[in-house]
Residue, then its C-alpha position, 0 to 999 in steps of 0.5 A: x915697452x922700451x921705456x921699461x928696458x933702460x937702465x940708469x945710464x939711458x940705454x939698455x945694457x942687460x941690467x939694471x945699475x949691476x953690470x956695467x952701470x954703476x957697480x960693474x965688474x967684480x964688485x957686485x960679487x965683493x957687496x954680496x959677500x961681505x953682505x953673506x958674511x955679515x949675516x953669518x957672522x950675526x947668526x953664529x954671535x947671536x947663537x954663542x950669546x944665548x948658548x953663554x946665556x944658560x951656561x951662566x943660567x945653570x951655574x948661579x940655580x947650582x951657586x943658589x942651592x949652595x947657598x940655600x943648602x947652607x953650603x956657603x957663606x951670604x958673603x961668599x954667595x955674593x961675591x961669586x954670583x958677581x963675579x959669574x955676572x961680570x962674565 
């Protein structure tokens, strides 16, 4: 059982490589952190993307049956349904 009970550095010392091994300290709770923030941060992009996504959606369905309805232009369809898609 002992065997199972060493950490890396050859000695038992209540952990694995976490405390007091090779990331001692405070820098667990720094990697951690920085880990909490990436995946937030992920989340909180991907969730403004796809609410941009149908924003842009609903805009050009409203530019087509303007332009369906003979409200506008071909020309003038085009040229703002380019400039909605470069957004």
């Amino acid at each position: 059982m002992m065997m199972f009970q060493r950490g890396f550095q050859g000695g038992y010392r209540g952990g694995a490589c976490w405390s007091d091994g090779y990331i001692g300290g405070g820098w667990h709770m720094l990697f951690m952190a920085v880990v909490l923030l990436t995946v937030v941060f992920t989340v909180i992009y991907l969730v403004n993307k796809s609410t941009h996504r149908q924003d842009n959606k609903d805009v050009l369905d409203i530019l087509k049956m303007k332009y369906v309805q003979g409200e506008l232009t071909e020309e003038e369809y085009m040229k703002k349904k380019d400039l909605l898609l470069k957004k």
